[in-house]
N, C-alpha and C positions, 0 to 999 in steps of 0.2 A: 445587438452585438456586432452585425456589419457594420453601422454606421461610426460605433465606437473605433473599430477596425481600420476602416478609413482616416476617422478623425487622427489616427495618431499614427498615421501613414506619410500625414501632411505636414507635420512635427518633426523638425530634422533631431532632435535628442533621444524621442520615444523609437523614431524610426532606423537609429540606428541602434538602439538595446534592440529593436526586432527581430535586428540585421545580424545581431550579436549571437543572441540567441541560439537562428535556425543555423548559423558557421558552427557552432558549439554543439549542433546536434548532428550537423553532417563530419564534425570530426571526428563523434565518437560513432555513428557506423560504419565509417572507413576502419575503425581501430575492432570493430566487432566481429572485420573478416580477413583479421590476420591470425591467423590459427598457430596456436601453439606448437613448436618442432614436436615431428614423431605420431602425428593422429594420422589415424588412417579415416578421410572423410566417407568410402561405403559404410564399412562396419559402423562408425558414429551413426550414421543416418537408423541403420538396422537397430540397433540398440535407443534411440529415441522414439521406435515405431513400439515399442514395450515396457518401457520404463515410463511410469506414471512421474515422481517423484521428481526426475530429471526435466519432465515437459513443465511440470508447475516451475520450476527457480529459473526456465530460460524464459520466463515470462518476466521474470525481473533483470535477467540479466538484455533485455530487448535483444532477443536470438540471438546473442551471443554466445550462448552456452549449445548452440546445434553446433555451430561450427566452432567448440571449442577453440576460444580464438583468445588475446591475454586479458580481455576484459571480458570471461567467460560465466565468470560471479556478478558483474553489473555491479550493483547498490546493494544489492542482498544483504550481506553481512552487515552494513552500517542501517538496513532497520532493522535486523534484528538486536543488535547494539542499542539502538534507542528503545526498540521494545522493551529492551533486560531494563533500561537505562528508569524509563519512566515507573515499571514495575518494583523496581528498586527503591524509589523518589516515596514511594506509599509505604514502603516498609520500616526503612532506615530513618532513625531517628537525623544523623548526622545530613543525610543527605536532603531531609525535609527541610533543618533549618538552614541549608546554606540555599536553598531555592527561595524560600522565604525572606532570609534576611541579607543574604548577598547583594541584592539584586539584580544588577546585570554583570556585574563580577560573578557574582553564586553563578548564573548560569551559561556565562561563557566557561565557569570553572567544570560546568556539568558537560558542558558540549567536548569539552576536553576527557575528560572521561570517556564521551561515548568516541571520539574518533580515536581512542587509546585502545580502547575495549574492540575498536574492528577488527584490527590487523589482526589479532590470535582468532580472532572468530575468522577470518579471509585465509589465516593459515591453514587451520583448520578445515575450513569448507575447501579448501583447494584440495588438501590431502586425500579427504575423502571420495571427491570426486573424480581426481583424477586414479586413486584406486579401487572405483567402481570400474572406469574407462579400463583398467588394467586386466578385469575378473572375469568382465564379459567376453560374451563365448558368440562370434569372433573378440579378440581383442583390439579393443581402440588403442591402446599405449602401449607397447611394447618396452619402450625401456624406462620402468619407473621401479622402484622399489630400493628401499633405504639401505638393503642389506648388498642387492646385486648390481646397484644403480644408484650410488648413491649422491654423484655429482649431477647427474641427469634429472635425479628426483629434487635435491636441492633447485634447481636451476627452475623448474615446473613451477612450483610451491611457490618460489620468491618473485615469480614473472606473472601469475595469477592473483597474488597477495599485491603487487605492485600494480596491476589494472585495475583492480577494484581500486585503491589511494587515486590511479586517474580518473577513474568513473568519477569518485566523488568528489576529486579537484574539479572536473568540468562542471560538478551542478552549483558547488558552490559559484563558480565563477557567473553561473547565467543566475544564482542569486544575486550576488552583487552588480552585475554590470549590463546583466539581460532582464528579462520579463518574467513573474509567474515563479515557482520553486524551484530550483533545478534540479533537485531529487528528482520529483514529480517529473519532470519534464522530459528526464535520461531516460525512467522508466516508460511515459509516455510515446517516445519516440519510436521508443522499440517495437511497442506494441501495434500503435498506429503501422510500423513499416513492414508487418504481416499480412497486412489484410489483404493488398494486391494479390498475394499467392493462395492464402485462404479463399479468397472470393474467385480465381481462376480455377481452381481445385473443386470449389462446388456448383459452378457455372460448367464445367464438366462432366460431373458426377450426376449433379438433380439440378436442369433450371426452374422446374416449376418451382419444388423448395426453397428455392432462393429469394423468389417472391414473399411465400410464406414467410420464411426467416426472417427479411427483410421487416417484415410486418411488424411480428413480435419483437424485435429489435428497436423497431421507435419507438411503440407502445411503451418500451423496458427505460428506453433513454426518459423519456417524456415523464416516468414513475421514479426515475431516479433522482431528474431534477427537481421533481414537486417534494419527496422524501427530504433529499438532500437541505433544501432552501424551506422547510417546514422545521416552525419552532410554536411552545407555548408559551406568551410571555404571562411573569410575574409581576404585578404592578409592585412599584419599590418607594416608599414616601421617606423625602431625607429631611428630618428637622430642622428647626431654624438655631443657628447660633450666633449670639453674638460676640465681635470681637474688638473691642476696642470702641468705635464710631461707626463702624461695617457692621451689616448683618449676612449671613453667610448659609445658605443651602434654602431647604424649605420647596425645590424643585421634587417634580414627579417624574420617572423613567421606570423603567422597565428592567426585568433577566432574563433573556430567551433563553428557555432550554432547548436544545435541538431533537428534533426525532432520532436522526443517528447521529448519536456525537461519537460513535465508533470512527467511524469511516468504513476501512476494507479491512480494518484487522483483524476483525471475528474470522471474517473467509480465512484469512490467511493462517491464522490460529487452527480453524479446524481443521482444513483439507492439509495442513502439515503433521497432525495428527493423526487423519484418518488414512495416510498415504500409510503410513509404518508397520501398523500392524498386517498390510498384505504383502508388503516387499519383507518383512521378517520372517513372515508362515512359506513365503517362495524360497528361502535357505533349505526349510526342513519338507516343502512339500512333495511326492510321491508322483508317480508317470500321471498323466492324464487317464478320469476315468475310475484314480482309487481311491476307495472312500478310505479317509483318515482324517486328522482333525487339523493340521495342515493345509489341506487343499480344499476343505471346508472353508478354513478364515482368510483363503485366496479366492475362494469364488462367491463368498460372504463380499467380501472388501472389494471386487472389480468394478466400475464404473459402471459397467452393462445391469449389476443385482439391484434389485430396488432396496434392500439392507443399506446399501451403501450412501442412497440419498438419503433414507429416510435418518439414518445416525448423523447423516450430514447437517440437515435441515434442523436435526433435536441442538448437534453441539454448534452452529450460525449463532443460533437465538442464546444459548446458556454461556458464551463467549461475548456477544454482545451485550450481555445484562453487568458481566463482570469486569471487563474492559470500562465503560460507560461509569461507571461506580468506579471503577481505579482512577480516573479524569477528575471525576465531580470529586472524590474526595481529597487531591491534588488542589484545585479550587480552592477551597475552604471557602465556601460563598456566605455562610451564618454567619461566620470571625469577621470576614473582610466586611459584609452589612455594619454591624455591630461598632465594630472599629471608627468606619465612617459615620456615624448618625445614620445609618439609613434600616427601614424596618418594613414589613409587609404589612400592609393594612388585615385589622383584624389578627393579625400573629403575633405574638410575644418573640421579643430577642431570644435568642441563644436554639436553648432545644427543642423547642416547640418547634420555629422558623427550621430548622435541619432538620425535624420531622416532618414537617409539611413541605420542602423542598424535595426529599428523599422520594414522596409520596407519589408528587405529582412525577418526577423524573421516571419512576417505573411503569407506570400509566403511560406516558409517552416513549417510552423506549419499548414497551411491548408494540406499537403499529412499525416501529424503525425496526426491533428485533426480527419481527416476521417478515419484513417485506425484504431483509436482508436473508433469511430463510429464502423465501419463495425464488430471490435474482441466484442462491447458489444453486438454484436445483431447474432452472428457467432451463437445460441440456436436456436435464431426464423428460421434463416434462413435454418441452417441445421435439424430442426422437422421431417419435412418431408420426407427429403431425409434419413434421420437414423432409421423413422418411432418410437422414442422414446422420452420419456422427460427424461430421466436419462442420468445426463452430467458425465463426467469421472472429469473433472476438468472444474470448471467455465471458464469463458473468465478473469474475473481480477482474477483466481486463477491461469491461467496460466500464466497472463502478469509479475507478481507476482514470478511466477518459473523462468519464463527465464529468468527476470532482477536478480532474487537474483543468479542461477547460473553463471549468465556471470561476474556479480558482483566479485565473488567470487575467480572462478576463473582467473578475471584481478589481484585479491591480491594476489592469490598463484602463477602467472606467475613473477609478482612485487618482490616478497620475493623470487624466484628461482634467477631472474636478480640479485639481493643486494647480494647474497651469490657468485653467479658464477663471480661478478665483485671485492668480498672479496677474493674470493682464487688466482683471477688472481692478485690483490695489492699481495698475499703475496707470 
């Protein structure tokens, strides 16, 4: 990876997409601490020290969203957009065949949809958020609301709804003109740009812990990479055809299935699920101390009950099996064999080959599903042994780093190959 790192250091084309890049990440955490008119940053602070809900989405917003500032949403909204977008893709008859038979029209025409579908989802998630900021007791915004404030509350809304359109102008741009995803990379930046004060925080708090942490932290990295870059391959025999005076296929290759062809979205899927039902039972729950049903499904739901992992760890795995299966059946891998002359040794075309693909996919998604299980709950498990609740880097903040490194650099090894197999042509 160094040496990859170097080589395309030396590269005045690669080396200035590098250059591109790291200006397009330092633009947008200048743009992360310009705080929205009207926040009172104590009370913010006070109000993220208790709001579970709000620490998970400023992990996508890369701490944007602490110091509510106009890019306070980050990228948020536009995956949840593509989440709608691809689950949509499996349902809709309309929307199947124009991915299918459009083909890079179909899904430039898709990608259009999903950055249409952000803006009311960025509307939306601004309003709500900035009338959380409004409820809380101090109050972080004092002058919001439609009724009492209604040019102040306009101005909020369309200034939030407009940093998220920047967030995702900037990633698209380090897609085209930088290194690596730029989604990935926005969010990555953010995350990465915690650590110094998390790790000063518990370098304060517990150093021996830190060691320990430290530990379990490469062991995690090291199990995510092997996970991540683990697949089973299906051997694939493509028949011979003849055409004309050519004879054509008759090669042998391969289908990797991947262990997790999720990614991080099971996490994201659950712990947005499992955030709600405690902040909903906190509207209706009772003084501390009284038993009611309430403040049962608030101390059922807190991060500290082992309930809470333990429902965590069940819906990782039952998100991952159904995410995975929404992918593969997007795919269409039987049709597209089929189509092509190509067939599994020993398998019949059609239903058979999509039974025994199905087959083998759940087999290997059960060691991705669990091990996705085990990195959400890597907090609860390691508390005690670190003897702290201050994490260096979340479990989906880390799954998050590794996939966007490895990512990343697969493109910069990519683009080293296209150059070294140009000078050898010339």
């Amino acid at each position: 990876m160094l040496d990859a790192l170097r080589n395309a250091l030396k590269l005045p084309d690669l080396r200035n997409k590098i250059l591109f890049t790291l200006f397009i990440l330092v633009v947008y955490r200048l743009a992360a601490h310009i705080p929205v008119p009207g926040v009172d940053p104590q009370n913010l602070a006070l109000l993220f020290q208790s709001n579970q809900l709000l620490g998970f989405l400023d992990l996508f917003s890369g701490g944007a969203l602490s110091n509510f500032s106009v890019v306070a949403m980050g990228v948020y909204p536009y995956i949840t957009a593509q989440i709608i977008m691809q689950l949509l893709t499996g349902i809709v008859p309309s929307l199947q065949r124009l991915v299918k038979e459009g083909g890079d029209a179909g899904r430039a025409r898709v990608n259009l949809y999903t950055h249409l579908a952000t803006i009311p989802l960025a509307a939306l998630q601004g309003f709500a958020q900035a009338q959380v900021l409004t409820q809380s007791n101090p109050p972080v915004l004092t002058k919001f609301g439609l009724t009492t404030f209604p040019l102040e509350t306009i101005a909020i809304i369309l200034t939030l709804t407009c940093g998220t359109v920047f967030a995702i102008w900037l990633g698209e741009l380090i897609s085209e003109q930088g290194i690596g995803s730029g989604i990935s990379i926005i969010i990555f930046g953010g995350i990465v740009a915690s650590v110094p004060q998390r790790l000063g925080q518990m370098v304060q708090s517990n150093p021996a812990g830190l060691i320990v942490f430290a530990a379990i932290t490469l062991v995690t990295i090291l199990g995510i990479v092997y996970i991540q870059e683990g697949s089973r391959r299906i051997p694939v025999q493509y028949g011979k055809r003849v055409r004309g005076t050519k004879m054509y296929g008759g090669q042998a290759t391969h289908i990797p299935l991947r262990v997790n062809s999720a990614g991080m979205i099971p996490l994201i899927f659950a712990i947005s699920i499992l955030i709600f039902p405690g902040v909903i039972a906190g509207f209706f729950a009772g003084p501390p101390g009284k038993e009611n049903f309430a403040n049962a499904i608030v101390s059922a739901f807190n991060q500290s009950s082992p309930v809470y992992w333990i429902v965590y760890f069940v819906m990782v795995i039952g998100f991952t099996y159904f995410y995975t299966d929404v992918i593969f059946r997007q795919q269409n891998l039987p049709e597209v064999l089929q189509q092509q002359g190509g067939f599994i040794p020993g398998i019949r075309p059609g239903k058979k080959t999509e039974d025994y693909l199905n087959g083998v996919l759940r087999r290997v998604t059960l060691v991705g599903a669990v091990f996705l299980g085990l990195v959400a709950i890597l907090p609860f498990l390691v508390r005690d042994v670190t003897e702290t609740t201050t994490l260096i880097i979340t479990s989906t903040g880390l799954l998050i780093v590794v996939g966007v490194v490895l990512d990343t650099m697969k493109q910069l090894q990519a683009q080293l190959m296209m150059r070294h197999y140009e000078g050898f042509i010339k």
